[in-house]
Legacy VTK file of the C-alpha trace (Angstrom):
# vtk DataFile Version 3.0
C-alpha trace
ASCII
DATASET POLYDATA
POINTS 313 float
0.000 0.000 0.000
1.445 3.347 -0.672
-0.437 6.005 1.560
0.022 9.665 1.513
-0.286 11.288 4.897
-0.664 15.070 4.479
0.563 17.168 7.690
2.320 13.890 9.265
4.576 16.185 11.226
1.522 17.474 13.520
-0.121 16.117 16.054
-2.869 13.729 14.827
-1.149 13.563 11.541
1.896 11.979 13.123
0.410 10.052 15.491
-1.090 7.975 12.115
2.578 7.738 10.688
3.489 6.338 13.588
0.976 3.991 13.815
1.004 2.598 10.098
5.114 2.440 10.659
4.892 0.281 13.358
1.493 -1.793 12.973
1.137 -1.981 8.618
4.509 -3.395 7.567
2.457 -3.865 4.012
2.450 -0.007 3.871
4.765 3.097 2.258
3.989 6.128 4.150
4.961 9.693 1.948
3.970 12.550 4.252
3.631 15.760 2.880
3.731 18.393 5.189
5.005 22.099 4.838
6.512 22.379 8.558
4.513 25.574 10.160
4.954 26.712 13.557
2.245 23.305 14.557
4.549 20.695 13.223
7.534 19.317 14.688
9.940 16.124 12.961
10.382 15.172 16.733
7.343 13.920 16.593
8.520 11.263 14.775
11.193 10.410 16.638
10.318 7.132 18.054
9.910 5.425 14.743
12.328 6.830 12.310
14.959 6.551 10.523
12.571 4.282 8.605
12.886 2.271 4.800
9.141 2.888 4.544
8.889 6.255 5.089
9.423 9.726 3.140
9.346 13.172 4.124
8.114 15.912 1.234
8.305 19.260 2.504
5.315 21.521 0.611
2.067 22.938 1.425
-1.139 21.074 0.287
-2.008 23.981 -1.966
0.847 23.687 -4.125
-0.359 22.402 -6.681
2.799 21.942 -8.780
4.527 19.941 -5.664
1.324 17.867 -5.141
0.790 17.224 -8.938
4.470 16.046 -9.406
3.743 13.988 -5.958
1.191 12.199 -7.287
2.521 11.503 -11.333
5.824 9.763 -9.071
4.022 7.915 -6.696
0.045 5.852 -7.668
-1.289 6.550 -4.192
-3.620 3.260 -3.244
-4.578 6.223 -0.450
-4.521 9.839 0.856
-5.247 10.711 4.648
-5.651 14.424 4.627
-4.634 15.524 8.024
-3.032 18.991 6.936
-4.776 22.147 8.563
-4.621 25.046 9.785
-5.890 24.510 13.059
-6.075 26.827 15.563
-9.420 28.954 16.479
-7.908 31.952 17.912
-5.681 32.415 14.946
-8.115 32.379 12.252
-9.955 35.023 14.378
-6.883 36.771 14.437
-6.237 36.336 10.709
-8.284 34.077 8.408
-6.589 34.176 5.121
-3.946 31.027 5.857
-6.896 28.867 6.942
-8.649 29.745 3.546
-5.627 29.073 1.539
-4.740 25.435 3.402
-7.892 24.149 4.714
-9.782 24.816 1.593
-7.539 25.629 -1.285
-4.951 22.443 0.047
-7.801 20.438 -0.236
-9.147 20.970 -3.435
-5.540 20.687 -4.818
-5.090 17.187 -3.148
-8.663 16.562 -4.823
-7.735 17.775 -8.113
-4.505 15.285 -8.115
-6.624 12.626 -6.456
-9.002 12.644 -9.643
-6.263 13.140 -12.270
-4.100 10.367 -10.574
-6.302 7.812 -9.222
-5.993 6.935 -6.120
-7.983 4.046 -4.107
-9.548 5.826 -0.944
-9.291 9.418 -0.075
-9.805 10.317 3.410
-10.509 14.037 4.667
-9.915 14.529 8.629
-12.472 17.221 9.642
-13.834 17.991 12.603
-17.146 18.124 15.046
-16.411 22.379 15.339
-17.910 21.798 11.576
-21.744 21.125 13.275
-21.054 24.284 15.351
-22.842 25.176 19.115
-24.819 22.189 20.448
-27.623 22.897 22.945
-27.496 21.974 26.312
-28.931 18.431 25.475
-28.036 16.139 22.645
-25.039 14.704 20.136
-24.450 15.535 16.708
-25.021 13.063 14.040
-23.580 12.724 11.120
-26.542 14.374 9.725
-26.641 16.836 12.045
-26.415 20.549 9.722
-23.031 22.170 9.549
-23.487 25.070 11.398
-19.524 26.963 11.776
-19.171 29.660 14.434
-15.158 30.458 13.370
-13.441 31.245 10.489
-11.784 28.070 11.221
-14.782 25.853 11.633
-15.749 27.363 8.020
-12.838 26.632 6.169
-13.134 22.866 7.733
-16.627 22.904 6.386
-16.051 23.931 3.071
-13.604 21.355 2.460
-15.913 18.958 3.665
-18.673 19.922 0.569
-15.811 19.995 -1.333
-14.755 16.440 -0.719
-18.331 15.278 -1.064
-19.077 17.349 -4.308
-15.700 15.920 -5.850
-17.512 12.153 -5.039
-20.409 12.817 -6.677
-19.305 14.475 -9.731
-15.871 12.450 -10.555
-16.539 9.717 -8.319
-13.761 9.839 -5.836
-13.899 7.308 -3.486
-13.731 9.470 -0.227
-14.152 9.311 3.394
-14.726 12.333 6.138
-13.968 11.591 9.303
-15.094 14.426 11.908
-13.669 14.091 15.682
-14.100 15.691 18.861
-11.105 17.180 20.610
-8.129 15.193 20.844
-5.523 14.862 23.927
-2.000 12.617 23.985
1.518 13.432 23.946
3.100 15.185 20.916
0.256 18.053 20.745
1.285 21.870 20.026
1.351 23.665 23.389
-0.605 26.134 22.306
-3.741 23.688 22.703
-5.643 23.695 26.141
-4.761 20.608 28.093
-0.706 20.837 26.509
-0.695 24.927 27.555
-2.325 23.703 31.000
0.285 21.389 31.555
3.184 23.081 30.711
1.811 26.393 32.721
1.220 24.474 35.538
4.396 22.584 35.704
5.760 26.054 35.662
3.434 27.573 38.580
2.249 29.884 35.807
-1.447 31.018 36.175
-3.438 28.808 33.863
-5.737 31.078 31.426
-9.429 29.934 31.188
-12.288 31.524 28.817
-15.183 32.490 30.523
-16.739 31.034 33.079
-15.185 27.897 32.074
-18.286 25.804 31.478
-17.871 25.407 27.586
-17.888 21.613 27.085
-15.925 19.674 25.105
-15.950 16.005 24.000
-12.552 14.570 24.522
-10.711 11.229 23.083
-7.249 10.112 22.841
-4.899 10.822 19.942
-4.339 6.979 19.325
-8.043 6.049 19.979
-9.036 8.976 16.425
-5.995 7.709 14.378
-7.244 3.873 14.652
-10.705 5.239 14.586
-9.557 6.515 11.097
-7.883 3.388 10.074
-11.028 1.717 10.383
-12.627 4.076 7.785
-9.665 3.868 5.822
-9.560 0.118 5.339
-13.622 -1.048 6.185
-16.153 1.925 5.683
-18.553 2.487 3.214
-17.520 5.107 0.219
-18.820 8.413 0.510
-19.696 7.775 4.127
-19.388 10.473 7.155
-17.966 8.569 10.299
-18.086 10.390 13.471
-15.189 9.656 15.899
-15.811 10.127 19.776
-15.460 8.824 23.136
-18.883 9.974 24.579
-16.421 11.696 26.897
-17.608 15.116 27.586
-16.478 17.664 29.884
-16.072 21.277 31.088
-13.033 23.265 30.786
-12.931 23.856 34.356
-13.752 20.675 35.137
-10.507 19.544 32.572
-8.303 21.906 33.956
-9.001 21.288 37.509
-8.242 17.879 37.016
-4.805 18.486 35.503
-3.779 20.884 38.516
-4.822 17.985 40.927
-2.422 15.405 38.831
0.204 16.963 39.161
-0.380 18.440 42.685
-0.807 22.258 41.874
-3.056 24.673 43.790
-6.250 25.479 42.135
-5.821 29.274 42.402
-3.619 28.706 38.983
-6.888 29.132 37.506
-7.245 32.497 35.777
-10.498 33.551 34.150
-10.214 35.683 30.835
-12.229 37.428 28.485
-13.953 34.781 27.086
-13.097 34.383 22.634
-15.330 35.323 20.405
-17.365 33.031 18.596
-16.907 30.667 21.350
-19.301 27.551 20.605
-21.144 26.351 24.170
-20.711 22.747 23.932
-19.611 20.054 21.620
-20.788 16.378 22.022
-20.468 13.131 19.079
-22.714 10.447 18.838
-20.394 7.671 17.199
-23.171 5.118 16.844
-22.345 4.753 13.263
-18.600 3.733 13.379
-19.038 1.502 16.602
-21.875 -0.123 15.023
-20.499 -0.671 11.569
-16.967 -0.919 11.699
-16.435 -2.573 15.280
-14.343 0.612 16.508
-14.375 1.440 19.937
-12.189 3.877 22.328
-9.131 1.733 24.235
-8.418 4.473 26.914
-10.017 5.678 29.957
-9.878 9.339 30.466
-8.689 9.646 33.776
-5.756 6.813 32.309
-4.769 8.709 29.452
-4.928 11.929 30.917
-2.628 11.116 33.602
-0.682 9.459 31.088
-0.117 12.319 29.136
0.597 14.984 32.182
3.612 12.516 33.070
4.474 12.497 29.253
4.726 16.650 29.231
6.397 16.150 32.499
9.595 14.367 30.906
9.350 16.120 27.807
LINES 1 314
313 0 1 2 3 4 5 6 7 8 9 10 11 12 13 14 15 16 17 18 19 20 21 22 23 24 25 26 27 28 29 30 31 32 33 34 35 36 37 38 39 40 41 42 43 44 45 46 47 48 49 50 51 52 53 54 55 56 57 58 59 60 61 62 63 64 65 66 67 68 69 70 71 72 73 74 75 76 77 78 79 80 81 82 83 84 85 86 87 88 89 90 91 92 93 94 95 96 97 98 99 100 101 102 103 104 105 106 107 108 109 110 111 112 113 114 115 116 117 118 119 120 121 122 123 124 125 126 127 128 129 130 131 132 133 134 135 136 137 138 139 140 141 142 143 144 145 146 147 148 149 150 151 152 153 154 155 156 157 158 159 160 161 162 163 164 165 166 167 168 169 170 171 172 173 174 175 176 177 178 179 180 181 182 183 184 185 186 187 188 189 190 191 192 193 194 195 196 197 198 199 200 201 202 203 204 205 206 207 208 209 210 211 212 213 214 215 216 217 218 219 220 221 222 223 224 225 226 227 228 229 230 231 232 233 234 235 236 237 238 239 240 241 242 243 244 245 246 247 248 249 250 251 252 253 254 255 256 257 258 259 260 261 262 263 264 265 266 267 268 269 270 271 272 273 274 275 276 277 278 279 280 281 282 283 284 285 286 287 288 289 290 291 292 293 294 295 296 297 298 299 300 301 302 303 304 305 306 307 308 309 310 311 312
């Protein structure tokens, strides 16, 4: 199998490299990833130097790079992981989200339907179905709602992937996931920035009144969540991939002060973002049910596990 990984050098996406290096010995991993400030070849670490693996350093939207990419190389598969992927920065500045969430993708899609390739999988995420109510999971169904410019450029790649299905027939995939957690992440992300703050005895920063709810799952739990779409689900299907793990951010952040025995006062309120969405929660009935996935870790488990991963690291 020769798989292209976009974005392999971030967090999710190299969590899958690792994965495929070390559990698919049938597969050729090319990742493509342009090496912003969110990806790091550490990540990597533990598995390479490796035969089976190649690094191509370009950005998703270039189209010459990713045409010449995929004349060398007959993909059997793509995993699109690369994105621009932080909220408050496409507040700050949406262009770069435009130009590599949505503009990357079609690019990849464009070479994907000139080159062939077997299964093409686009990583999205639940932000795409927007503010849940106080009750309730989103379905796959549910309608895409985005509150950030972020959450918008995710969407449109999403229709973009499905409208490339139905007029060229791509086989595709979109997988949408709730927030993941696990060693490796950027430390600009919440639990990561908690961790590292607290370690420090740095006063933690918390939007609002903290209640916003997330849905959280490990790293490894979403990239073998994905490899079961990859390799069983149905073409042109949306899979869902949660833990039915919801929380609050205080309640998250409290918990990470108590692990790693820091006072509680670390907690400082701030202005909350705008846009903020109340409360995120994924009904994964469809993969559990027809692909046999389910979650391996706890949350209290992985969560301590990854505090004492930051810890050494």
């Amino acid at each position: 199998m020769r798989l292209l990984i976009t974005g392999g050098l971030g967090f999710i996406g190299s969590a899958m490299v690792r994965r495929v290096l070390t559990q698919v010995p049938e597969a050729t991993v090319v990742n493509l990833d342009a090496l912003t400030y969110a990806g790091n070849p550490h990540n990597l670490d533990p598995v390479l130097p490796h035969p089976r693996y190649r690094w191509v350093q370009a950005s998703i939207a270039d189209a010459a790079a990713v045409e010449a990419l995929f004349r060398e190389m007959a993909f059997d598969a793509v995993l699109n992981f690369a994105a621009e992927t932080h909220v408050d920065r496409s507040i700050v500045d949406a262009a770069p989200f435009i130009e590599t969430n949505v503009r990357g993708t079609e690019v990849l899609l464009h070479a994907a339907r000139r080159y062939p390739v077997g299964r093409f999988v686009q990583i999205s995420t639940d932000e795409v179905y927007g503010s849940l109510g106080p009750e309730g999971l989103f379905h796959e169904e549910s309608p895409l709602d985005p509150s950030s410019p972020y959450a918008a450029s995710k969407a449109a790649a999403d229709l973009l992937t499905l409208a490339y299905a139905k007029t060229y027939g791509i086989r595709v995939n979109i997988t949408r996931c709730s927030n993941n957690y696990g060693p490796y992440q950027f430390p600009e992300k919440f639990i990561p920035l908690f961790i590292t703050r607290a370690l420090q005895n740095q006063p933690c920063p918390l939007y609002g009144d903290g209640l916003h709810v997330r849905d959280w799952i490990h790293v490894e739990d979403h990239v073998d969540g994905i490899w079961a779409v990859l390799t069983q689900g149905t073409p042109g299907r949306i899979y869902n991939i949660g833990a039915r793990n919801p929380r609050p951010n205080r309640e998250v952040a409290e918990t990470i002060l108590r692990l790693l025995g820091r006072n509680p006062d670390l907690i400082t309120p701030v202005a909350d973002r705008l846009g903020h969405d109340r409360r995120y929660a994924l009904d994964p009935t469809r993969i559990e049910t027809e692909l046999g996935w389910r979650p391996r870790f706890r949350w209290e488990e992985g969560l301590a596990a990854t505090v004492h991963w930051y810890a050494q690291h």
